[in-house]
C-alpha positions in Angstrom: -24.7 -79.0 -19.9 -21.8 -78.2 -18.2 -19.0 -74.8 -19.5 -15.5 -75.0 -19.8 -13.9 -72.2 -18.7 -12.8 -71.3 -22.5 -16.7 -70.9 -23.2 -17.8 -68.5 -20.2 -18.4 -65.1 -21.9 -15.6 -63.0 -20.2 -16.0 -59.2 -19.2 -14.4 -56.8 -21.2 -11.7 -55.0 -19.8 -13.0 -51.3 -19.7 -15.5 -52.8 -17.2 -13.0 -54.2 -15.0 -11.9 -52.2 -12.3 -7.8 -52.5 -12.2 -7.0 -51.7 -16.1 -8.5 -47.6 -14.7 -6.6 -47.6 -11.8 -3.3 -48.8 -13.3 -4.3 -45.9 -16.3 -5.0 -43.5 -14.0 -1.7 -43.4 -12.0 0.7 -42.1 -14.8 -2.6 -39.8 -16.6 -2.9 -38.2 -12.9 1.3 -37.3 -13.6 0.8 -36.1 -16.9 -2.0 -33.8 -15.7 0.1 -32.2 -12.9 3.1 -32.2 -15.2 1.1 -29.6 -17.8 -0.1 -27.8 -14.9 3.0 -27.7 -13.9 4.2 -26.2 -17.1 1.4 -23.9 -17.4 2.5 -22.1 -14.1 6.3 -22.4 -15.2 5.3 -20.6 -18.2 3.0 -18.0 -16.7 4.8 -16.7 -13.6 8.3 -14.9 -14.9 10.6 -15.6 -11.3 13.3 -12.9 -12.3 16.8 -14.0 -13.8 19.7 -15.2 -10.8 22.4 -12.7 -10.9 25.8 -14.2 -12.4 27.9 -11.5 -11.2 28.1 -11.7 -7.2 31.2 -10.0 -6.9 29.2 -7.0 -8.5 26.1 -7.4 -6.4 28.0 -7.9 -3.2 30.0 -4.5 -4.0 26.6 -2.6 -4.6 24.9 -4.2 -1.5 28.3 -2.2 0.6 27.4 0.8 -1.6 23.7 0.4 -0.5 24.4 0.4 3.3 26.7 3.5 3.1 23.8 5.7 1.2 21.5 4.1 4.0 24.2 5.7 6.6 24.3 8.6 4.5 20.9 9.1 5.1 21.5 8.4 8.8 24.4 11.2 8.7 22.1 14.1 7.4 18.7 13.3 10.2 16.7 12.3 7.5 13.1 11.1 8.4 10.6 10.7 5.8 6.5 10.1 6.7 4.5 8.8 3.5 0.9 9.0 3.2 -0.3 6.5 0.9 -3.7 7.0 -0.8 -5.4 5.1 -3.5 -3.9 6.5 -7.0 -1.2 9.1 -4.9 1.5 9.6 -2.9 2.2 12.5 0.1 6.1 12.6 1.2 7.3 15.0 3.9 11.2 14.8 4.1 13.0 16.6 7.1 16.4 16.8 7.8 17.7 16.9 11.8 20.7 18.2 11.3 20.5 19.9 7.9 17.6 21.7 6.6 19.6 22.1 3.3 20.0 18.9 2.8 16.1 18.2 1.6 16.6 18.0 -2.1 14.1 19.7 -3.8 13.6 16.3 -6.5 13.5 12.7 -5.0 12.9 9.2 -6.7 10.6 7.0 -4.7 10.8 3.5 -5.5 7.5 1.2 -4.7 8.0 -2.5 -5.4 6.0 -5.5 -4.4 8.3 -8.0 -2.8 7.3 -11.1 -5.0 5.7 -9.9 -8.6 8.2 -7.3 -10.2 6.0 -6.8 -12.6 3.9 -4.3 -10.3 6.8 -2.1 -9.3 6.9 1.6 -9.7 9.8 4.1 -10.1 8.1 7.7 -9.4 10.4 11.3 -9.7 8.2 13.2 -7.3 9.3 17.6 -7.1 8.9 18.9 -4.1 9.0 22.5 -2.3 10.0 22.9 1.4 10.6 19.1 1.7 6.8 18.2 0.5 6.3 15.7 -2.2 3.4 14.8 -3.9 2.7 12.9 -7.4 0.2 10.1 -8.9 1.1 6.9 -8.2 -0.9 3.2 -10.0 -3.0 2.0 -7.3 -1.2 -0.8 -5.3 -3.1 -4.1 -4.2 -3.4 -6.1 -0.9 -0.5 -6.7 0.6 2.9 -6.0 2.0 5.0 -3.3 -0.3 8.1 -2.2 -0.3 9.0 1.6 -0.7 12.8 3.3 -1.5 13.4 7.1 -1.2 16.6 8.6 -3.1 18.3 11.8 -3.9 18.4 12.8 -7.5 22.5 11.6 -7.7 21.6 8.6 -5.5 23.9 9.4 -2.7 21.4 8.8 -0.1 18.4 6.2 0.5 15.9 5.5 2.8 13.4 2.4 2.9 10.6 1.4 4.5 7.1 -1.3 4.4 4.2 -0.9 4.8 0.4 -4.1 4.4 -1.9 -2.3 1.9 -4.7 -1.6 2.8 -4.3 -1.2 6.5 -1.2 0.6 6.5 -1.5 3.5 4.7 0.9 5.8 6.7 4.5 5.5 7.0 7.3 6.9 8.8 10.8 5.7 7.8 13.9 7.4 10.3 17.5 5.4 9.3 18.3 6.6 12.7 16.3 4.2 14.6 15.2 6.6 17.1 
């Protein structure tokens, strides 16, 4: 006996090979799409400043309290320990100068969320306070006056770098 082709039993499709590949072209999308989405949602990148006009005025201000700094023979040497901070401030030209309260400023250059602002007292130009302990990796710290009319800034790789000197001067 001989079988059209209308009576051959055929094979379903779920056990054929293209119907999956053709399904799993636009599921593999819609799985990196929620990924996506998941990371978009849990990582906060900051807000883009609308003002430039603004910023570009405080980035001048910023360099003239670097060169401020500068001015006065400021050099700063942190020692950075697990949960504290050690600052000696000295001045070149001006003992006086050394301000007896300072804000230090530690931020991590890519997750805001781990910053730190830290109003360290200090007595003949030695600063000490707790601090959160900072992770692996490169961090960013800022040293101002009380009315901000000076700043200094320096970097430093966690763990390997734990002491820093920071001289505006350069020298």
């Amino acid at each position: 006996m001989s079988l059209s082709v209308t009576e051959k039993n055929p094979v379903p499709w779920y056990k054929q090979g293209w119907p999956w590949f053709l399904i799993a072209l636009p599921g593999t999308a819609i799985i990196a799409g929620v990924i996506t989405l998941v990371i978009a949602i849990n990582s906060w990148d900051g807000l883009v400043v609308d003002d430039y006009y603004k910023e570009g005025k405080a980035f001048v201000q910023t360099i003239e309290r670097t060169e401020r700094a500068r001015t006065l023979g400021l050099k700063a040497r942190l020692q950075i320990r697990t949960d504290s901070i050690r600052i000696e401030l000295s001045s070149a030209v001006n003992a006086a100068a050394v301000p007896a309260t300072i804000h230090l400023t530690v931020s991590h250059p890519t997750r805001g969320g781990l910053d730190q602002q830290i109003r360290l007292s200090g007595r003949d130009g030695v600063f000490e306070g707790a601090m959160a302990p900072l992770s692996t990796g490169r961090w960013l710290f800022q040293i101002e006056d009380e009315p901000r009319e000076w700043r200094m800034n320096g970097a430093a790789f966690l763990p390997t770098e734990t002491e820093i000197r920071i001289d505006p001067s350069g020298t």
